[in-house]
Each structure stands twice: as C-alpha cells, then as structure tokens.
C-alpha positions as a Markdown table, in Angstrom:
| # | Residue | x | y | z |
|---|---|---|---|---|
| 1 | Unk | -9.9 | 15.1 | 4.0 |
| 2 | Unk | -12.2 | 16.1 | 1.2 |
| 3 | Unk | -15.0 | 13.8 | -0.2 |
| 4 | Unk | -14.5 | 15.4 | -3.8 |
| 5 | Unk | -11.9 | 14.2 | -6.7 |
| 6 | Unk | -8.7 | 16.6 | -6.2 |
| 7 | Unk | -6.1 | 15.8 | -8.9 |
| 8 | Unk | -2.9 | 14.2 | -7.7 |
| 9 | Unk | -4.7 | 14.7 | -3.5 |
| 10 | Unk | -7.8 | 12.9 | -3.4 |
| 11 | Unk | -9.4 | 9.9 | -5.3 |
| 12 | Unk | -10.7 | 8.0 | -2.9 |
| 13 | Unk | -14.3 | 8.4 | -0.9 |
| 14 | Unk | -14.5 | 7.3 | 2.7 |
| 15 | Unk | -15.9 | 3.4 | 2.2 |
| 16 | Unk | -12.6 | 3.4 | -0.2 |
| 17 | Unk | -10.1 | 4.2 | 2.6 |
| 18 | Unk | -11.6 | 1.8 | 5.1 |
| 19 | Unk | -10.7 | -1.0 | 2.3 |
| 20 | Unk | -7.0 | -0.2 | 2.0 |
| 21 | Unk | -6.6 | 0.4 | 5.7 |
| 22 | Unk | -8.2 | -3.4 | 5.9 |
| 23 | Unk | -6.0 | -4.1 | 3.4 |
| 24 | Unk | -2.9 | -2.6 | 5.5 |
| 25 | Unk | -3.6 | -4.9 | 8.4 |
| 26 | Unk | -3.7 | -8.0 | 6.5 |
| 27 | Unk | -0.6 | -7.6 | 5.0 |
| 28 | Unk | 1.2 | -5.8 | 8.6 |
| 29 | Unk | -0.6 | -9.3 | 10.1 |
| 30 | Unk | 0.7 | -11.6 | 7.3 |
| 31 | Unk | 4.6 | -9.9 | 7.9 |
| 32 | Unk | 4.3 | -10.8 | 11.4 |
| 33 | Unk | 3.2 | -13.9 | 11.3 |
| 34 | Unk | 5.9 | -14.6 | 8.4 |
| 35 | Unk | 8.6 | -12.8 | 10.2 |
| 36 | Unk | 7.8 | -15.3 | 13.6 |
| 37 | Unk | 7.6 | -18.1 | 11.4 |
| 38 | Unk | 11.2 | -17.4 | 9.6 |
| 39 | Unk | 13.1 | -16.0 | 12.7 |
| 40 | Unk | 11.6 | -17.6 | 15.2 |
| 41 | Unk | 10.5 | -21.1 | 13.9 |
| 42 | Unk | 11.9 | -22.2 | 11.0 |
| 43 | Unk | 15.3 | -20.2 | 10.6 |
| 44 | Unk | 14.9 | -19.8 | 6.8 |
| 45 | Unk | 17.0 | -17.1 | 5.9 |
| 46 | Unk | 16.4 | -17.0 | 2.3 |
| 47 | Unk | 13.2 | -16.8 | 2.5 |
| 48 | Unk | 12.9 | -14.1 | 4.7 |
| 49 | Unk | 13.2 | -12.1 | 1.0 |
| 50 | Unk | 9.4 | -13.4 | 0.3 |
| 51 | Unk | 8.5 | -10.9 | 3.4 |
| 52 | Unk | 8.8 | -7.6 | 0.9 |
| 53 | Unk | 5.3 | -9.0 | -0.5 |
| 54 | Unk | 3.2 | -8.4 | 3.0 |
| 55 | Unk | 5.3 | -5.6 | 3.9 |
| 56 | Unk | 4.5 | -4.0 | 0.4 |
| 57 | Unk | 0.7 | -4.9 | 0.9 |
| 58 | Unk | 0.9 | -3.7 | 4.2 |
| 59 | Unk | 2.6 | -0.3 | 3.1 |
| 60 | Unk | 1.0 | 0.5 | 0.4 |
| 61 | Unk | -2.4 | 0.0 | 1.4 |
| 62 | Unk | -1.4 | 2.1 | 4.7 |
| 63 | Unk | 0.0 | 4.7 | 1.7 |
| 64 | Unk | -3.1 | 5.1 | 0.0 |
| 65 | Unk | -5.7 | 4.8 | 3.0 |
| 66 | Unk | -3.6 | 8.1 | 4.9 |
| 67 | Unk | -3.3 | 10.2 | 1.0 |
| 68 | Unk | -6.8 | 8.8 | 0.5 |
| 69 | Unk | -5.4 | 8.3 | -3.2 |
| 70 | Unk | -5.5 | 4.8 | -4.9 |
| 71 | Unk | -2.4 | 4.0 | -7.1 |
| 72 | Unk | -4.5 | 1.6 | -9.2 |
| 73 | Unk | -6.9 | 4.4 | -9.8 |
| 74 | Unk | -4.6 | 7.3 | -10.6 |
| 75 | Unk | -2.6 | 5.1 | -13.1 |
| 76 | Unk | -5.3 | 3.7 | -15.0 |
| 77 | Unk | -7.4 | 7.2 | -14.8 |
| 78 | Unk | -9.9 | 6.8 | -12.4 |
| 79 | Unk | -11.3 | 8.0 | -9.5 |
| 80 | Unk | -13.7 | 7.1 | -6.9 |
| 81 | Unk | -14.1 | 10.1 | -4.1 |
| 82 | Unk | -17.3 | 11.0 | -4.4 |
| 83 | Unk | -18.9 | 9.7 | -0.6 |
| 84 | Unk | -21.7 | 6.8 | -1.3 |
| 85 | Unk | -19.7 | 5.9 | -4.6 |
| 86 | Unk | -19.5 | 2.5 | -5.9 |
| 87 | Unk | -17.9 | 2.2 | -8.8 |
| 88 | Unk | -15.1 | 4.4 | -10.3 |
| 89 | Unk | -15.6 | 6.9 | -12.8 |
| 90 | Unk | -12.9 | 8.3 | -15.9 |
| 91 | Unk | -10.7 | 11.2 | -15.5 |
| 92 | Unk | -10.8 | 12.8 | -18.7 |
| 93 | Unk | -8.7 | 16.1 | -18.2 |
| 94 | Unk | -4.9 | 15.7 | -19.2 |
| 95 | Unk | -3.6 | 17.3 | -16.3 |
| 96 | Unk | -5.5 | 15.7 | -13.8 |
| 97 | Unk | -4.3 | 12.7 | -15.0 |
| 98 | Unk | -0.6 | 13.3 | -15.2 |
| 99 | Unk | -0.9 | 14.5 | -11.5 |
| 100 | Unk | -3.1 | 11.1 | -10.6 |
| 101 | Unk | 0.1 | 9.5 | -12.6 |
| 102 | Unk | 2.7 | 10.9 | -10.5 |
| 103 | Unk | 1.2 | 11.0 | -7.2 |
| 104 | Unk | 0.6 | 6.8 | -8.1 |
| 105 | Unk | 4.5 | 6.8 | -8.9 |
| 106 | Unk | 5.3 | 8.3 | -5.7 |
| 107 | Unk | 3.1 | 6.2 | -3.4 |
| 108 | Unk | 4.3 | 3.3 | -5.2 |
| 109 | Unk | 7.8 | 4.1 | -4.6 |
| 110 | Unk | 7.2 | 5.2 | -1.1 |
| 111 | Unk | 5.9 | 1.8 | -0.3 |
| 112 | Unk | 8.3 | -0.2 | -2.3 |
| 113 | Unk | 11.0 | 1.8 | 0.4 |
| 114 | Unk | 9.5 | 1.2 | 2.8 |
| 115 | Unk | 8.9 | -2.6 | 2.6 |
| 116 | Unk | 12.8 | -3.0 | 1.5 |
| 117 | Unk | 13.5 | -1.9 | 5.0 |
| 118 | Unk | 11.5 | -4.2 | 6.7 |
| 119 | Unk | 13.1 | -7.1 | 4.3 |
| 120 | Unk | 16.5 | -5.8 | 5.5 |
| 121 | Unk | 15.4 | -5.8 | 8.8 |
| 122 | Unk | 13.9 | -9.6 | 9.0 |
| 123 | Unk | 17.7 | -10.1 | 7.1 |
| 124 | Unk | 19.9 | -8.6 | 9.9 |
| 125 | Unk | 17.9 | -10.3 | 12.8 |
| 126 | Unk | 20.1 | -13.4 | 14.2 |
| 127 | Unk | 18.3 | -16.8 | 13.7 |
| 128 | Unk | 16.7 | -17.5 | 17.6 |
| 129 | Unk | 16.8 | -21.6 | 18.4 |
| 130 | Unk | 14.8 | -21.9 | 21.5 |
C-alpha cells in the first residue's frame, strides 16, 4: 500500500495499521474467550447477543488495518498516512471527503455484517454440559 493520503483508499500510515490490527486481535481474543465462556461454561444463551461487540471490534479493526483506512478518520475528515506521522491532519477538499465518508460507511457496514454472523453463529451452536 501507499504511505500517502489517497481519498476514499488510504488514510492510514504504517504505525496506524499495526494499531487496528492490535486492535483486531483483542477483540477476535475477547469473542473467544466469551464464546467458551457462553457455550461452553455457563450456557447463557441470551447473552451470547453481547458477542456482536468483540466480533465488531475484532472486524472492524481487521477492516481498517487490510484497506489501511480509519472509519473514525474518514468520517470526521482526517487523515493520518503520511509514514512517521503522529497526529492526524484535516482534509479540506470536498470530494475527498465525501469519498473518506463513504468508504467509512462501507467499512462500517462490512464489519457490522460481518460480526452479525458470528452472533448468529454463537446462537445456533447447542449448549455443551460436560
């Protein structure tokens, strides 16, 4: 990928996209853990709806991290791809922004998918009693 701001491609530089594929393991460990713990161990079938939050963690920061596009960033205007970066600076051209804008809306919904199939997945699995 580039190390440059590309409307609705790139926002992110590389120290970026290490953080949100940190971010993707924590929340793929926190599912796992959660889904053992309400299958497994506890048989709490309602609350197997509380996985969508780790799964959505977990995809969305695995989203971003492979696009190398932060949501946050492209819906508030920012971006932060320039390599040794540390802070995030305005997008002030119009259509840059509206392509940031949709590319966030897409991601987001993408993840938001995503993590409803893992929800439905931790629902359809049979309470195990050792």
């Amino acid at each position: 990928m580039t190390d440059t701001y590309i409307p609705g491609v790139c926002n992110l530089n590389g120290a970026e996209t290490k953080r949100r594929k940190r971010i993707a393991v924590i929340g793929a460990v926190l599912y796992v853990f959660l889904f053992i713990n309400y299958v497994f161990v506890q048989d709490m079938y309602l609350l197997r709806l509380l996985l969508f939050f780790p799964a959505f963690i977990a995809s969305i920061g695995y989203f971003q991290a492979k696009s190398h596009f932060c949501v946050a960033y492209g819906l508030s205007g920012k971006s932060n791809a320039e390599e040794g970066s540390k802070t995030p600076i305005e997008v002030a051209d119009k259509d840059a922004l509206a392509k940031d804008k949709a590319f966030s809306r897409k991601l987001f919904i993408k993840a938001s998918g995503t993590s409803l199939i893992f929800v439905a997945i931790a629902l359809v699995c049979p309470p195990y009693n050792f």
